[in-house]
C-alpha positions, 0 to 999 in steps of 0.5 A: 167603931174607931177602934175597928176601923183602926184595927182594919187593915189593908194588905200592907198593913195600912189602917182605913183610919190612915188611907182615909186622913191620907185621901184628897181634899175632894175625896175627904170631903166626899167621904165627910158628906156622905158620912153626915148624909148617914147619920141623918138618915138613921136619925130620921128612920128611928124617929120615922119608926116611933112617929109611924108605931106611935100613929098605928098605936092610938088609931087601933085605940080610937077606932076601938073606942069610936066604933064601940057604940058609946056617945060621940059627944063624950069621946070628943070631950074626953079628947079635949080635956084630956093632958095629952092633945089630940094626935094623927087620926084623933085630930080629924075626928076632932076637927070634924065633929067641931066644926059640925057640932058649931055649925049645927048650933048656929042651925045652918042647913044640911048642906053647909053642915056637911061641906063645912064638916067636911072641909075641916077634915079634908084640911085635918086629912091634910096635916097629918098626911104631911106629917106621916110623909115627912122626911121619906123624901129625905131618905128617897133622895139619900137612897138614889144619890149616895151612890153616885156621890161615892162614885164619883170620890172613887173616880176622883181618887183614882184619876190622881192615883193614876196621873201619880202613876204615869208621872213616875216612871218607876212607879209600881202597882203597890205604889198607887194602890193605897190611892185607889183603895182609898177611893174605893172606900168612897163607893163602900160609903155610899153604899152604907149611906143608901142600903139602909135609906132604900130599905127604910123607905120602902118599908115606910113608905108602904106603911105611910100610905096605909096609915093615910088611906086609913085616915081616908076611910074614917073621914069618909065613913064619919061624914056618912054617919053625920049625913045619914043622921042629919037626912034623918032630922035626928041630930040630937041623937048624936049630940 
């Protein structure tokens, strides 16, 4: 990439390289945050990505494995004792059925059993919903700031460029040129720091609010199986 970018030339002959070691402090320093405000980014889609790929995976594989018909009681236990600790929407179902499974046990009445197990899932819900949530509003306030950051390093650059030119009487366009063209990189920066932050959080966003209402539906759907279970006094069936 540094090959490239030395390689690429302006008109006469200056490399991006030189016009960039070239710019002003503030200028420098605009392009310096904007260049890390990008690497954190696309840091934070890839690991965004695998945590949202990884979420979908093991929901398909659990809701396969829950609505199969087999025993609830075996599948929590094959949840705790396995190596792996519970993850995404494996955590709600695990934290509901414990805490309904030991409020049961302690023959609490029917509308404590459901409060509680409900409230342990809202809490689980919760967790997880901060966690599919996180750093999008990272990206969010890259998308919506790193423009303006880059424009205001090109209106810096080409105000010096500028007072360089009227302080000189013989000055010429050529002369001031490499100034306003290394204040137009600051722009072309702040456009390649939030393109990608804009399109990813888009594309997360929409795919973290279907995981979220995804994790809705099951707790909602889980506290109608126990409710009608437990309406029913069949409670040992589930057990």
């Amino acid at each position: 990439m540094n090959d490239i970018i030395k390689n690429f030339s302006t008109p006469d002959n200056t490399s991006i390289m030189e016009l960039i070691l070239n710019a002003s402090l503030l200028v420098q320093m605009v392009m310096l945050l904007l260049l890390f405000m990008s690497i954190i980014s696309w840091a934070f889609v890839f690991q965004k990505w695998r945590y949202l790929s990884r979420s979908k995976k093991i929901a398909n594989h659990f809701e396969d494995s829950f609505w199969s018909g087999g025993n609830v009681t075996i599948l929590f236990q094959n949840l705790q004792s396995r190596k792996r600790s519970a993850f995404g929407l494996e955590k709600i179902f695990a934290a509901g059925f414990s805490e309904f499974s030991k409020l049961k046990n302690q023959n609490s009445s029917y509308d404590y059993i459901i409060e509680g197990t409900q409230r342990a899932m809202r809490i689980a819900l919760s967790r997880e919903s901060s966690n599919v949530e996180h750093t999008l509003p990272f990206l969010a306030t890259v998308a919506s700031v790193s423009p303006y950051i880059g424009l205001f390093g090109t209106v810096w650059g080409i105000m010096n460029s500028f007072k360089a030119l009227s302080a000189n009487t013989g000055a010429t366009i050529s002369m001031v040129a490499p100034g306003i063209a290394e204040a137009l990189i600051a722009t072309a920066m702040g456009l390649f720091a939030a393109i990608p932050a804009v399109i990813a959080y888009n594309r997360f966003s929409s795919s973290a609010d279907n995981l979220i209402s995804r994790y809705e539906n099951f707790s909602e759907e889980f506290t109608n199986i126990l409710n009608r279970q437990l309406s029913l006094k069949q409670i040992d069936n589930i057990s």
